[in-house]
PyMOL Python script that loads the backbone (N, CA, C, O; Angstrom):
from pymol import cmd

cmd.read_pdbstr("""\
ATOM      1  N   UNK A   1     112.589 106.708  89.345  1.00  0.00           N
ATOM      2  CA  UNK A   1     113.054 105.367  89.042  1.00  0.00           C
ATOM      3  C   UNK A   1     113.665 105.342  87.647  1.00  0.00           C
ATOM      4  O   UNK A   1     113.179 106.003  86.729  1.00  0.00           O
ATOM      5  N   UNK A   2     114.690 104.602  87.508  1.00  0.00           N
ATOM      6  CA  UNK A   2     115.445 104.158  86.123  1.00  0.00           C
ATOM      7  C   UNK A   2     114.962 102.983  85.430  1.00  0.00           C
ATOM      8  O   UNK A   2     114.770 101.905  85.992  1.00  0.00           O
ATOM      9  N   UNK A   3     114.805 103.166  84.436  1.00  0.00           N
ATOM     10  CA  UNK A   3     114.608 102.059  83.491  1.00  0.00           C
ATOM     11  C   UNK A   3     114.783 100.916  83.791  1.00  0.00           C
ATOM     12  O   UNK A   3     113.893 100.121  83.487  1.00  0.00           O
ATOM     13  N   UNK A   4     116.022 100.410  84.512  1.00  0.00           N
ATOM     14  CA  UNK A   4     116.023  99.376  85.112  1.00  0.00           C
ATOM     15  C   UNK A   4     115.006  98.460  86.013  1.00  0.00           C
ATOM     16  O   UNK A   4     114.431  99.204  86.808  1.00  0.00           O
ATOM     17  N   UNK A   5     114.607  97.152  86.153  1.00  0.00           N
ATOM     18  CA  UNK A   5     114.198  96.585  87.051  1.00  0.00           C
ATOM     19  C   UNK A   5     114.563  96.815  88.216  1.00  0.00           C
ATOM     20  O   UNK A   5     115.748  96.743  88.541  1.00  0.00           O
ATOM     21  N   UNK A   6     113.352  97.214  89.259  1.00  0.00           N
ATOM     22  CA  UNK A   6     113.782  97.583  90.262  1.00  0.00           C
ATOM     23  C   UNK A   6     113.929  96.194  91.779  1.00  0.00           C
ATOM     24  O   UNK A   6     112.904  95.566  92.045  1.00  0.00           O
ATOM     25  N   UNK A   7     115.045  95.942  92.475  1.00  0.00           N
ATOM     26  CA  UNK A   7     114.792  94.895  93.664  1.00  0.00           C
ATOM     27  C   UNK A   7     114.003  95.692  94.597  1.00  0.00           C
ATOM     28  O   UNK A   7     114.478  96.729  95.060  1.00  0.00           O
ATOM     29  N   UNK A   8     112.874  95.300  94.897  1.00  0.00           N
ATOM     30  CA  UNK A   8     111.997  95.642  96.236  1.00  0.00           C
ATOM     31  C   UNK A   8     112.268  95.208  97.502  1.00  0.00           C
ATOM     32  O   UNK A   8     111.932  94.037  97.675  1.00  0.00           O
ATOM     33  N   UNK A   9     112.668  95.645  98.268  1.00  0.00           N
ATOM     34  CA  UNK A   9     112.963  95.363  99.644  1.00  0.00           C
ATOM     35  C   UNK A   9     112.175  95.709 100.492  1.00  0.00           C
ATOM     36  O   UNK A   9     112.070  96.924 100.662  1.00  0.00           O
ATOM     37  N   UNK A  10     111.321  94.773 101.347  1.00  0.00           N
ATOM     38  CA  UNK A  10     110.292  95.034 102.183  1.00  0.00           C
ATOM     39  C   UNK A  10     110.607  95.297 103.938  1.00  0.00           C
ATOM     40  O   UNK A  10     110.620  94.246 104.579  1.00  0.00           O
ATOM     41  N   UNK A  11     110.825  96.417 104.647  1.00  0.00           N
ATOM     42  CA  UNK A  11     111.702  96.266 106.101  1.00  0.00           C
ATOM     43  C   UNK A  11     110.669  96.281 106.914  1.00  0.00           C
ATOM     44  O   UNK A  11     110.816  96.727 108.052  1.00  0.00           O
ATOM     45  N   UNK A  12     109.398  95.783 106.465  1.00  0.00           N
ATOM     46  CA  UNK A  12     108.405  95.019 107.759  1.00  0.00           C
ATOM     47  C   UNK A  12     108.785  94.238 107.981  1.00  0.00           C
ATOM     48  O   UNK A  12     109.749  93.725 107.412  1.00  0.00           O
ATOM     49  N   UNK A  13     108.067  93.728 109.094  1.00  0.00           N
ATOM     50  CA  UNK A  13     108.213  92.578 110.128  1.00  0.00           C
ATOM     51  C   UNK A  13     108.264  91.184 108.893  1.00  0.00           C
ATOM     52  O   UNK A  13     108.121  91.293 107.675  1.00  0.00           O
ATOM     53  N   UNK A  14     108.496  89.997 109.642  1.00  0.00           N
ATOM     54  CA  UNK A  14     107.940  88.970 108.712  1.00  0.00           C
ATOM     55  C   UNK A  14     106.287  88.576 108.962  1.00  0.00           C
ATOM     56  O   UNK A  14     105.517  88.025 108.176  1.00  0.00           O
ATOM     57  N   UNK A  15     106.057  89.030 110.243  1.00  0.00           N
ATOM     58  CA  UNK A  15     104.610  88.601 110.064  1.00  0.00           C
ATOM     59  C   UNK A  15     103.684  89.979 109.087  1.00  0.00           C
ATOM     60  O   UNK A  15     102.777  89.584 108.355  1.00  0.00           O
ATOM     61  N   UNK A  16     103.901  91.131 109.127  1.00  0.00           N
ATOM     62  CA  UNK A  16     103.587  92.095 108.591  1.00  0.00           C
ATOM     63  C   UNK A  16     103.728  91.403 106.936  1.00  0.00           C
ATOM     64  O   UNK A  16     102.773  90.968 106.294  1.00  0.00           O
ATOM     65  N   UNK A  17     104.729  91.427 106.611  1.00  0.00           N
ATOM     66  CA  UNK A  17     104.630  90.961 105.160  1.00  0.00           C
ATOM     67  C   UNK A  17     103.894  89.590 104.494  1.00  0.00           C
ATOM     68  O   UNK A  17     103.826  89.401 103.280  1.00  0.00           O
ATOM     69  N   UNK A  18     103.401  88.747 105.436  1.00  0.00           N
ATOM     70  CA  UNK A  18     102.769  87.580 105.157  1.00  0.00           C
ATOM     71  C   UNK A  18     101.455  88.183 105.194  1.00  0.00           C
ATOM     72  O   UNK A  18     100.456  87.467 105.122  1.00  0.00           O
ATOM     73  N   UNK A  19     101.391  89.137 105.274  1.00  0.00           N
ATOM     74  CA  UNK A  19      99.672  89.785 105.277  1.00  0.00           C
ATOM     75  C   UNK A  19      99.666  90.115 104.186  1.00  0.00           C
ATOM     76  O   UNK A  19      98.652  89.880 103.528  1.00  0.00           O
ATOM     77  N   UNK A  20     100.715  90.740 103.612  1.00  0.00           N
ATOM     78  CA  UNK A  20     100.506  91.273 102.367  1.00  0.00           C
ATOM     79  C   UNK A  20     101.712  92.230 101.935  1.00  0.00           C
ATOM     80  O   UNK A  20     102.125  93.132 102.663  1.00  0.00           O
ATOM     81  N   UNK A  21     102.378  91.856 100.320  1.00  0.00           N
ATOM     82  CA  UNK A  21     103.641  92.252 100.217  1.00  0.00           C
ATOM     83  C   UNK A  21     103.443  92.698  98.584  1.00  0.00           C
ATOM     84  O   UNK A  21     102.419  92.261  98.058  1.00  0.00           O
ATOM     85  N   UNK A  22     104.219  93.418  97.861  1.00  0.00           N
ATOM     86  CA  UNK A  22     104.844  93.497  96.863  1.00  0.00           C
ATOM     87  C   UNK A  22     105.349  92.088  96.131  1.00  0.00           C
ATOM     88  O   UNK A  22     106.325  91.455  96.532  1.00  0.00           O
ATOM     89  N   UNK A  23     104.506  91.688  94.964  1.00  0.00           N
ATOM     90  CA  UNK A  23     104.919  90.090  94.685  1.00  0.00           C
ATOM     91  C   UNK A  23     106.783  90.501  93.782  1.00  0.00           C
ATOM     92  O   UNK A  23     107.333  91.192  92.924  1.00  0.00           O
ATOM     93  N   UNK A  24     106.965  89.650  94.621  1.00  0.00           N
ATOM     94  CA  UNK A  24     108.896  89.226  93.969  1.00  0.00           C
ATOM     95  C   UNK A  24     109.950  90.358  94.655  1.00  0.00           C
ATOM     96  O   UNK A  24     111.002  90.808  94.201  1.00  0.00           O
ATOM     97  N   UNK A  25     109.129  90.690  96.152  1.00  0.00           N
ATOM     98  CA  UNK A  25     110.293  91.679  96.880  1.00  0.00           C
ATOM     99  C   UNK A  25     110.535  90.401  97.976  1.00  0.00           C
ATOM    100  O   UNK A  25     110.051  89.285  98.170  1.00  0.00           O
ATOM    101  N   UNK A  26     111.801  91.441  98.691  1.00  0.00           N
ATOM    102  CA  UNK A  26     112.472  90.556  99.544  1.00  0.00           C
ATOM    103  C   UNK A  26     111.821  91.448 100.742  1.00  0.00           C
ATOM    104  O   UNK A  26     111.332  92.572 100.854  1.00  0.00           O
ATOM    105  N   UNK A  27     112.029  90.556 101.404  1.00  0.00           N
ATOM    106  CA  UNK A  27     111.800  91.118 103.043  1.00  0.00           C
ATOM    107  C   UNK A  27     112.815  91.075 104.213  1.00  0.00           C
ATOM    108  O   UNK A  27     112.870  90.102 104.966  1.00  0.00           O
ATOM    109  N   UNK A  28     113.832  92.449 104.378  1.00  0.00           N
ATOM    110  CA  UNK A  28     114.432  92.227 105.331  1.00  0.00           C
ATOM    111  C   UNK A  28     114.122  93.236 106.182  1.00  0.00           C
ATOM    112  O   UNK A  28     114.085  94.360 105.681  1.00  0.00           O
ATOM    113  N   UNK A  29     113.858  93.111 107.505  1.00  0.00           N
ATOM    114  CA  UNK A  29     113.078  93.576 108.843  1.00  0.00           C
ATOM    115  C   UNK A  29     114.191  94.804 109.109  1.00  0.00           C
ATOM    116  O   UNK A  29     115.337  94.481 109.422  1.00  0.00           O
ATOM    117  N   UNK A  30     113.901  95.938 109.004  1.00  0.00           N
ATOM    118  CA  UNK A  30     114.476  97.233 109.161  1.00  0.00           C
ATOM    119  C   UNK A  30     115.657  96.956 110.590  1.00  0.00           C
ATOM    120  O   UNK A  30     116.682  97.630 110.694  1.00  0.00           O
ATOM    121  N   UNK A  31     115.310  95.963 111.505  1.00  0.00           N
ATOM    122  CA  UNK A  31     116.024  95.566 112.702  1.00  0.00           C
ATOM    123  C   UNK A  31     117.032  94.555 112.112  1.00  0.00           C
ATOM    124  O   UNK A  31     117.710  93.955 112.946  1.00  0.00           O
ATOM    125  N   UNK A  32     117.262  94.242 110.677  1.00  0.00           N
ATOM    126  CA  UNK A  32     118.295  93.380 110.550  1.00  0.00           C
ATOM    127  C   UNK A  32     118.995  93.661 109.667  1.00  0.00           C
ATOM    128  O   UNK A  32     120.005  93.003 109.418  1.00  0.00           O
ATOM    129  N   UNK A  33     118.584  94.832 108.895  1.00  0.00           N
ATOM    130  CA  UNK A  33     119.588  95.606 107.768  1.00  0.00           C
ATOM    131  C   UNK A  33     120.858  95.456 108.376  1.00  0.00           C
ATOM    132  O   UNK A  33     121.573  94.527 107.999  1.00  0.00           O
ATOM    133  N   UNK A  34     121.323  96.388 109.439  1.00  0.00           N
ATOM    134  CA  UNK A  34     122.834  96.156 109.541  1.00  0.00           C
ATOM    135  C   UNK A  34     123.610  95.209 109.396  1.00  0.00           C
ATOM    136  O   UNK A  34     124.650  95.487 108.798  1.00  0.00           O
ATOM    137  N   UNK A  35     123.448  93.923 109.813  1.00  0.00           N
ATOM    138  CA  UNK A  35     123.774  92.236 109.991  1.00  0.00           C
ATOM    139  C   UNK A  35     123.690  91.999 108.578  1.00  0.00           C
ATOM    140  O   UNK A  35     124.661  91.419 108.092  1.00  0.00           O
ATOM    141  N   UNK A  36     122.417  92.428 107.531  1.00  0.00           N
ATOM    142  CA  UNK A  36     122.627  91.642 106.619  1.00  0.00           C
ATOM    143  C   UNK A  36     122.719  92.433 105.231  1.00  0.00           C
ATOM    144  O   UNK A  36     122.135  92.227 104.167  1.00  0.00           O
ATOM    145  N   UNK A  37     123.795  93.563 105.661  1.00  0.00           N
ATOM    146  CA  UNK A  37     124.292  94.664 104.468  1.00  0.00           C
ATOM    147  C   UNK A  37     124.785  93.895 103.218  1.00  0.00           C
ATOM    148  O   UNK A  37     124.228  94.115 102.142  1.00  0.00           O
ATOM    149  N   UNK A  38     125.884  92.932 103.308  1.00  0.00           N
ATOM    150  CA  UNK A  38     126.816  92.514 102.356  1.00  0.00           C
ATOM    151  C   UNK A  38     125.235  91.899 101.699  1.00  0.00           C
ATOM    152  O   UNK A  38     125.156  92.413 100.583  1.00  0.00           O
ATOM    153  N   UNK A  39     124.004  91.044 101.934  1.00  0.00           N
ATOM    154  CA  UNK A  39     123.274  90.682 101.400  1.00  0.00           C
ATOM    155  C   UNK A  39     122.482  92.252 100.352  1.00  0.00           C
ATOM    156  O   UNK A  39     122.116  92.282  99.177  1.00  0.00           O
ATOM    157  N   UNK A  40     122.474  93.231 101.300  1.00  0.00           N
ATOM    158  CA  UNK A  40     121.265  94.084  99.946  1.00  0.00           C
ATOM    159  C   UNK A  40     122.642  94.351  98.895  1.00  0.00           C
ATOM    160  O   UNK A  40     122.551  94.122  97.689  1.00  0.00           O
ATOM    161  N   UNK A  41     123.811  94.823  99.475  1.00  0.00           N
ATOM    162  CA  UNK A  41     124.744  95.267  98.389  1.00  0.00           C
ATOM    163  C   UNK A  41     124.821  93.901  97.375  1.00  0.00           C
ATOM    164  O   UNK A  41     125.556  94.002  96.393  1.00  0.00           O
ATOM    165  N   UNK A  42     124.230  92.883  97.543  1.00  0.00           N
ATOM    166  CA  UNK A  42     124.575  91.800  96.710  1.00  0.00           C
ATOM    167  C   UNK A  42     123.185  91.909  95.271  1.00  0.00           C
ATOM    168  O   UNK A  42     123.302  91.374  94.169  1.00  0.00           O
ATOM    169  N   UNK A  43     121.936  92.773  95.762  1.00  0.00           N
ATOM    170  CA  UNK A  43     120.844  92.304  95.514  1.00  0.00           C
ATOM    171  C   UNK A  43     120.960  92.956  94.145  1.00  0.00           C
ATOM    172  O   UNK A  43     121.989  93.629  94.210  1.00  0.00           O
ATOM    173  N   UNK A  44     120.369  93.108  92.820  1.00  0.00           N
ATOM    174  CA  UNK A  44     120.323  94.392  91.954  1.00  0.00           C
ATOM    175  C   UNK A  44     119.727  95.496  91.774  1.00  0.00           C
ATOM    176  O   UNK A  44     118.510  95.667  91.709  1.00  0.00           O
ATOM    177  N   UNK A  45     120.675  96.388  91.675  1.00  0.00           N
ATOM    178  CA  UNK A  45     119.924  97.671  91.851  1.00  0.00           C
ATOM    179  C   UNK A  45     118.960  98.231  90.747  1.00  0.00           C
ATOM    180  O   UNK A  45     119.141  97.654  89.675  1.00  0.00           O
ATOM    181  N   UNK A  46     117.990  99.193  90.710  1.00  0.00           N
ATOM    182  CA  UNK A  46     118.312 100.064  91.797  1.00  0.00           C
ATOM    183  C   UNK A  46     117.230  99.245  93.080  1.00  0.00           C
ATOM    184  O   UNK A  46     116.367  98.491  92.629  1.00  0.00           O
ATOM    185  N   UNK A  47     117.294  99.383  94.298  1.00  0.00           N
ATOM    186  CA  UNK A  47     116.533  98.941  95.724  1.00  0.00           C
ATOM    187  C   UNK A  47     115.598  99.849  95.924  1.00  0.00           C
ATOM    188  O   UNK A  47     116.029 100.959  96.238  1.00  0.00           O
ATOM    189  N   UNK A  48     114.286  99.712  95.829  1.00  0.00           N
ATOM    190  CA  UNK A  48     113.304 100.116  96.340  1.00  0.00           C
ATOM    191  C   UNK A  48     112.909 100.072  97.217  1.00  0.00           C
ATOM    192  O   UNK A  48     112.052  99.192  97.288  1.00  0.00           O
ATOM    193  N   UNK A  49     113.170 100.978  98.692  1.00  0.00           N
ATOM    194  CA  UNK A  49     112.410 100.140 100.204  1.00  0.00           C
ATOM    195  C   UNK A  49     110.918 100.800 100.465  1.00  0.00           C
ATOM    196  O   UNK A  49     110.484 101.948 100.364  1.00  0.00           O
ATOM    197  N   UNK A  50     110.328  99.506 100.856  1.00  0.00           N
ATOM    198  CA  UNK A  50     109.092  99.975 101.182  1.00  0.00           C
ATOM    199  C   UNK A  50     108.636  99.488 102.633  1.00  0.00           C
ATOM    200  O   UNK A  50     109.502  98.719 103.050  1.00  0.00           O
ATOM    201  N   UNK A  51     107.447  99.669 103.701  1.00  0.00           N
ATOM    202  CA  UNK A  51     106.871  99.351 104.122  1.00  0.00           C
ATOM    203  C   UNK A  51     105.473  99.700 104.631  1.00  0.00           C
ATOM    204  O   UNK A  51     104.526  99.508 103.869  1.00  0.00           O
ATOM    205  N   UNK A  52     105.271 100.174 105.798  1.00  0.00           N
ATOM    206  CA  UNK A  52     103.816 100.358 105.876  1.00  0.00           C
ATOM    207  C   UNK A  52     103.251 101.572 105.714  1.00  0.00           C
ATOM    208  O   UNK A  52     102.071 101.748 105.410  1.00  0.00           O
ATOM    209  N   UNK A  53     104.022 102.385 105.898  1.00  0.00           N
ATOM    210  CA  UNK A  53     103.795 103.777 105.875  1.00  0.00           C
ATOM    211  C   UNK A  53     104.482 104.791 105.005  1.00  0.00           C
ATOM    212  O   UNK A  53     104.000 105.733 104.376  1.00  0.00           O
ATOM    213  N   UNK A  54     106.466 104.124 105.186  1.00  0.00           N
ATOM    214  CA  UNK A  54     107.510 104.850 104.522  1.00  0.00           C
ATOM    215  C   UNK A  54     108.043 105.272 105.435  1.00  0.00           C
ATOM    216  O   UNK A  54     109.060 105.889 105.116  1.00  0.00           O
ATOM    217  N   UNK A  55     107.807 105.235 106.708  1.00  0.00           N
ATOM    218  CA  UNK A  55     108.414 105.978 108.025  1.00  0.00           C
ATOM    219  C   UNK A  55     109.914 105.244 108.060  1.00  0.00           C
ATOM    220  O   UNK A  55     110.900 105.977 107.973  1.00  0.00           O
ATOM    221  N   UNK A  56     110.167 103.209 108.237  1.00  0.00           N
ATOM    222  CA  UNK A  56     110.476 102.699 108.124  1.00  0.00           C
ATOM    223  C   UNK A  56     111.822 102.543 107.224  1.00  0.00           C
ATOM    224  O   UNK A  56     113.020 102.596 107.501  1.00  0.00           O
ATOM    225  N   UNK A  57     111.033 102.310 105.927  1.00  0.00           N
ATOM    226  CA  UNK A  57     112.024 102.439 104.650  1.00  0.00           C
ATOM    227  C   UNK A  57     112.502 104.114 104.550  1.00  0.00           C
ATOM    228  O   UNK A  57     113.534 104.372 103.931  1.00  0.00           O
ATOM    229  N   UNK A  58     111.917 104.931 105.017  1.00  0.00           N
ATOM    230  CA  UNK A  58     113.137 106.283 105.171  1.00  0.00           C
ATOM    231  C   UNK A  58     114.430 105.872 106.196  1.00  0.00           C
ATOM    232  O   UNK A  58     115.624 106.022 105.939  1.00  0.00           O
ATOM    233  N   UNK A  59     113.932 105.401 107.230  1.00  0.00           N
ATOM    234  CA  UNK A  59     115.258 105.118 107.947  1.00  0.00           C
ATOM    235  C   UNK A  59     116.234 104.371 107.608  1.00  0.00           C
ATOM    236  O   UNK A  59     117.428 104.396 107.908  1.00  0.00           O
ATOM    237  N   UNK A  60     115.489 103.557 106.814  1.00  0.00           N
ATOM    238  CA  UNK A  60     116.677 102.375 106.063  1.00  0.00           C
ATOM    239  C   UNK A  60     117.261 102.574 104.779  1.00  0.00           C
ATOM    240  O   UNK A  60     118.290 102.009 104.410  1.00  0.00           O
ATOM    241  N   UNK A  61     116.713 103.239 104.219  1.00  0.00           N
ATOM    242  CA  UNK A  61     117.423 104.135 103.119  1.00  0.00           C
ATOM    243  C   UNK A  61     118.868 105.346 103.257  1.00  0.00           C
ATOM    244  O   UNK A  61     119.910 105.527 102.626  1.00  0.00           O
ATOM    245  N   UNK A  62     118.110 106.056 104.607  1.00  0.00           N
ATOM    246  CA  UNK A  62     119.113 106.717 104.939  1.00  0.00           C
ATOM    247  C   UNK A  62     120.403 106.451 105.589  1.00  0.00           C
ATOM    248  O   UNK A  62     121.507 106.942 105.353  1.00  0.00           O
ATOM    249  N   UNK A  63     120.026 105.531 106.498  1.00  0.00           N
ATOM    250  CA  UNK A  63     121.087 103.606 107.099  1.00  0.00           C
ATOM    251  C   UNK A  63     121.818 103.258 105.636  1.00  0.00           C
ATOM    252  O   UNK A  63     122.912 102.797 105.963  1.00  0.00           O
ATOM    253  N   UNK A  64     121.753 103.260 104.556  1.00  0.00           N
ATOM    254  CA  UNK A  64     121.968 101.950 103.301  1.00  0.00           C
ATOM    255  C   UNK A  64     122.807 103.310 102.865  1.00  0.00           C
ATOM    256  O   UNK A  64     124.031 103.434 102.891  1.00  0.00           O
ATOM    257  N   UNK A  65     121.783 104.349 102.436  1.00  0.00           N
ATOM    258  CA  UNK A  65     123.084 105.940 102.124  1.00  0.00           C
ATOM    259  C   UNK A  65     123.853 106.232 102.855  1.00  0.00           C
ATOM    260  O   UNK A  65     124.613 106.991 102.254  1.00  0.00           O
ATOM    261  N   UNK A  66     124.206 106.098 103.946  1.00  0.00           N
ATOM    262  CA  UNK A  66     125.019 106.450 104.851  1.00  0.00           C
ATOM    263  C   UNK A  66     126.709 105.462 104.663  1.00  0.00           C
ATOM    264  O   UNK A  66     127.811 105.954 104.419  1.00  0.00           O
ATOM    265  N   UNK A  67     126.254 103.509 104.949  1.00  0.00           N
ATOM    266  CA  UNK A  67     126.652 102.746 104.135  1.00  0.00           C
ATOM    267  C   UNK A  67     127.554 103.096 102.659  1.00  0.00           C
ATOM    268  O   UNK A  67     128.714 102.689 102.730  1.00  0.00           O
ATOM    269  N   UNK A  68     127.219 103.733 101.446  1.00  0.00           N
ATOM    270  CA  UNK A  68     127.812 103.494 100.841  1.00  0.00           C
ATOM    271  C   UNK A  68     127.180 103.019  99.507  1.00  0.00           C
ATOM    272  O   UNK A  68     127.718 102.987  98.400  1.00  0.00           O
ATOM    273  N   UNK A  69     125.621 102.572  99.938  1.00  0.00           N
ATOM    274  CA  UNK A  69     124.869 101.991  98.527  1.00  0.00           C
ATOM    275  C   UNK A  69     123.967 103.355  98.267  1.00  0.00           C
ATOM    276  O   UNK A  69     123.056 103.834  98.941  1.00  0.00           O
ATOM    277  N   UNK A  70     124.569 103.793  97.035  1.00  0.00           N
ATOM    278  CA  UNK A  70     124.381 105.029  96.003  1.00  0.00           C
ATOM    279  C   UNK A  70     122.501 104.956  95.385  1.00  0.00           C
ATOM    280  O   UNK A  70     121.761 105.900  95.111  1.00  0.00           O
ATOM    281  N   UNK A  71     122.262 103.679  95.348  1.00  0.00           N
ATOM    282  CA  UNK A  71     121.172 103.544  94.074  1.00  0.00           C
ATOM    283  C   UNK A  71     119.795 102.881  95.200  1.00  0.00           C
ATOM    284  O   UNK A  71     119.065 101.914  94.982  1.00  0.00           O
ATOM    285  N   UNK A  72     119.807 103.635  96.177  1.00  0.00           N
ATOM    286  CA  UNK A  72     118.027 103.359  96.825  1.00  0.00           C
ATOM    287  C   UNK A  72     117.648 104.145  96.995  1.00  0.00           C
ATOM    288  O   UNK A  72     118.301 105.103  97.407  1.00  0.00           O
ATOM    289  N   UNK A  73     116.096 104.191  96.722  1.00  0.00           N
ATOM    290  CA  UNK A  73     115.351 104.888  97.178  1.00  0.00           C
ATOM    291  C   UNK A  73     114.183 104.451  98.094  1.00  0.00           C
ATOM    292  O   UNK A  73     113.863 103.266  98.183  1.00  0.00           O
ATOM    293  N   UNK A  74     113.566 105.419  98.761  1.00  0.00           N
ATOM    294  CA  UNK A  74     112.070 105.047  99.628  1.00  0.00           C
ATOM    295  C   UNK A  74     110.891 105.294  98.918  1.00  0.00           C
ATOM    296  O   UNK A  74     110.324 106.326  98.559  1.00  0.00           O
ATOM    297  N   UNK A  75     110.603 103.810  98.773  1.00  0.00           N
ATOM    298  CA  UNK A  75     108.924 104.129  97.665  1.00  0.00           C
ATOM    299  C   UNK A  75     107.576 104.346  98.431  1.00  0.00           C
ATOM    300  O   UNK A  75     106.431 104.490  98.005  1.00  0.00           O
ATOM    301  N   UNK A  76     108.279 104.312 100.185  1.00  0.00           N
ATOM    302  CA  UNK A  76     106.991 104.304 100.980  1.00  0.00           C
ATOM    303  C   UNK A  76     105.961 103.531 101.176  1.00  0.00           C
ATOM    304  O   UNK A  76     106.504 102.765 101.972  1.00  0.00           O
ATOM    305  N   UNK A  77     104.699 103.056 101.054  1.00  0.00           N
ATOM    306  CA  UNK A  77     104.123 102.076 101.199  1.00  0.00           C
ATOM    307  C   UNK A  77     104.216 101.079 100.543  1.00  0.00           C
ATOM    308  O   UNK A  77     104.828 101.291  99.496  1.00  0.00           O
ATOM    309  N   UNK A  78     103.747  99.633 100.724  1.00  0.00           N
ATOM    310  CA  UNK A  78     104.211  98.446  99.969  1.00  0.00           C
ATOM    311  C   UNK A  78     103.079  98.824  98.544  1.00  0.00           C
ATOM    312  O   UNK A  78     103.326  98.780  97.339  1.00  0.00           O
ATOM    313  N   UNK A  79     102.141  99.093  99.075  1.00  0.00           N
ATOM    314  CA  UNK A  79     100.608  99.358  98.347  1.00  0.00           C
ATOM    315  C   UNK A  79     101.343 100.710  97.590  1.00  0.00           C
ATOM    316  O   UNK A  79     101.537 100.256  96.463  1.00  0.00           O
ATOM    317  N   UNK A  80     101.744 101.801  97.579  1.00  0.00           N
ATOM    318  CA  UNK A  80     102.870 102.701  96.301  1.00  0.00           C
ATOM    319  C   UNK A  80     103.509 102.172  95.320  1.00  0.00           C
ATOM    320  O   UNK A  80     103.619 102.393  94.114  1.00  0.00           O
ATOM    321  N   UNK A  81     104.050 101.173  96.324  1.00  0.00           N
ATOM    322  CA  UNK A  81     105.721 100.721  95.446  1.00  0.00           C
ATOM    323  C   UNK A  81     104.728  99.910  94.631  1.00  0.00           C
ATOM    324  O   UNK A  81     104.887 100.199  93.445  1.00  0.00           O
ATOM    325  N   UNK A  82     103.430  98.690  94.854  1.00  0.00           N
ATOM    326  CA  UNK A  82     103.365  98.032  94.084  1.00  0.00           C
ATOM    327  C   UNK A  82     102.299  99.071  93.231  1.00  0.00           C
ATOM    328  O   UNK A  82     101.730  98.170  92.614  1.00  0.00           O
ATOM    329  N   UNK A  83     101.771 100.041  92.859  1.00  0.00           N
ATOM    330  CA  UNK A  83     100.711 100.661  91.941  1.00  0.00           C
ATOM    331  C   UNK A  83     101.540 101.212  91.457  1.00  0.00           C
ATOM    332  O   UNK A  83     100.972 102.124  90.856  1.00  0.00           O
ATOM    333  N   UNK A  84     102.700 101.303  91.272  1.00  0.00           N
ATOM    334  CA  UNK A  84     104.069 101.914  90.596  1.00  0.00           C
ATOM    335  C   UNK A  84     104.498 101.531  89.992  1.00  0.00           C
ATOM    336  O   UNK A  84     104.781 102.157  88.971  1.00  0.00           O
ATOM    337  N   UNK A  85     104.868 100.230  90.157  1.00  0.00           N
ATOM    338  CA  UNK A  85     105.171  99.328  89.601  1.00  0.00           C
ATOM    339  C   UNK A  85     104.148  98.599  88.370  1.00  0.00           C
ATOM    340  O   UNK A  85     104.224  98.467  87.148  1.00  0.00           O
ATOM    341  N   UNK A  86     103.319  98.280  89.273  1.00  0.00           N
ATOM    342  CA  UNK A  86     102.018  98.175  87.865  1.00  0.00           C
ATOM    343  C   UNK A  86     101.607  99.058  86.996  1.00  0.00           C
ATOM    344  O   UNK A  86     100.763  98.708  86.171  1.00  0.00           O
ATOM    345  N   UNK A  87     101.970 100.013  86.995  1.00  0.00           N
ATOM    346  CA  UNK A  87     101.695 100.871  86.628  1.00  0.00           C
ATOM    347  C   UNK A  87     103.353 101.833  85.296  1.00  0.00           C
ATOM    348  O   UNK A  87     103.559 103.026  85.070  1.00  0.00           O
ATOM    349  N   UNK A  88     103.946 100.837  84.896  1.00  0.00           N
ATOM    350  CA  UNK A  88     105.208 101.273  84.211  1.00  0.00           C
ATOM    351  C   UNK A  88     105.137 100.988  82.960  1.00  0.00           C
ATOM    352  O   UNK A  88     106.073 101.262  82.210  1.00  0.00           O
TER     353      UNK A  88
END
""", "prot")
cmd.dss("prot")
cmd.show_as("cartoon", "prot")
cmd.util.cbc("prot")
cmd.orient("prot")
């Protein structure tokens, strides 16, 4: 990760993330990335995707690299990304 503030992007479900999320990430459902690209390219980078495992946010990372957006990575679980984060 870069110095920068990172946007967290959560590609669980919406009911998955109402259980429990990364406070001040977004949540878009790995099934709606494509539809709502022009939205993450809007978000600031660098994009952190996470979800329950990382199985998830690997696919959507590699979907978003494929795309054209240079600056994401997969932080793997929401529970990673956020002890990572707390942890800076």
């Amino acid at each position: 990760m870069n110095d920068q503030q990172p946007t967290v992007v959560d590609v669980r479900t919406p009911e998955e993330f109402s259980e429990g999320h990364v406070v001040g990430s977004v949540n878009i459902p790995l099934n709606e990335i494509p539809e709502r690209i022009e939205e993450l390219r809007g978000l600031p980078t660098p994009l952190i995707l996470c979800c329950r495992s990382g199985a998830r946010s690997d696919s959507a990372m590699r979907y978003l690299q494929q795309m054209g957006l240079p600056d994401v990575s997969n932080g793997g679980s929401w529970q990673e990304v956020q002890e990572t984060l707390k942890n800076r």
